[in-house]
N, C-alpha and C positions, 0 to 999 in steps of 0.2 A: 434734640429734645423729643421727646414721646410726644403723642397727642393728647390733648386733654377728654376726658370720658364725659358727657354726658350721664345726668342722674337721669336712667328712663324712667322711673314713675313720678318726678317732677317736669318731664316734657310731655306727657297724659294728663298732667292736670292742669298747666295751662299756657295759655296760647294768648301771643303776639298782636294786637290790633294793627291795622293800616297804618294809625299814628304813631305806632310804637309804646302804648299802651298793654302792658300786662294785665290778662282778664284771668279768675278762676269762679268756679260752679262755687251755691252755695250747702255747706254742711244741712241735713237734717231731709234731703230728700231721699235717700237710702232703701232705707226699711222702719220697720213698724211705720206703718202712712194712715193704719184705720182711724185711731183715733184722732190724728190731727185734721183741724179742721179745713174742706175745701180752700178757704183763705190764705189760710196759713201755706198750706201746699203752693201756693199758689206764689203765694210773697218768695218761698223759695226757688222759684223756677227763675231760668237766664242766667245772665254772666254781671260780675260786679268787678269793679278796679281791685286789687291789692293794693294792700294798705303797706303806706310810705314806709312802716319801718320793717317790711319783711322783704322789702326789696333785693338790698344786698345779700341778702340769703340765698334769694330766687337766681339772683344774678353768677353767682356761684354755682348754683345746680346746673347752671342754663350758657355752658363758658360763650357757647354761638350765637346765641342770641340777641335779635338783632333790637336793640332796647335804647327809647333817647329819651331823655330825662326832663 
């Protein structure tokens, strides 16, 4: 049997916790940043869980990853 491929621009976006917890960046820190308010920049900075139902999706881009539920 072949080896299974890794999707690399879903192994760039996110990354494994110690508990096996899948973290990703949040949307909207990008560009255009003038008009959004310090706050607001701010509310988007750091890492948040993936939400339950895009798991198995994640889990498919990601065949090695090491993920406990």
């Amino acid at each position: 049997m072949p080896k299974m491929k890794t999707h690399r621009s879903a192994a760039k976006r996110y990354s494994v916790t110690a508990n096996g917890k899948i973290k990703r960046l949040r949307a909207g820190k990008g560009h255009l940043l003038a008009h959004k308010s310090t706050a607001r920049k701010n509310r988007l900075t750091g890492l948040v869980d993936v939400f339950k139902g895009n798991i198995d999706l994640i889990l498919k881009e990601l065949p090695y990853i090491k993920y406990s539920r």
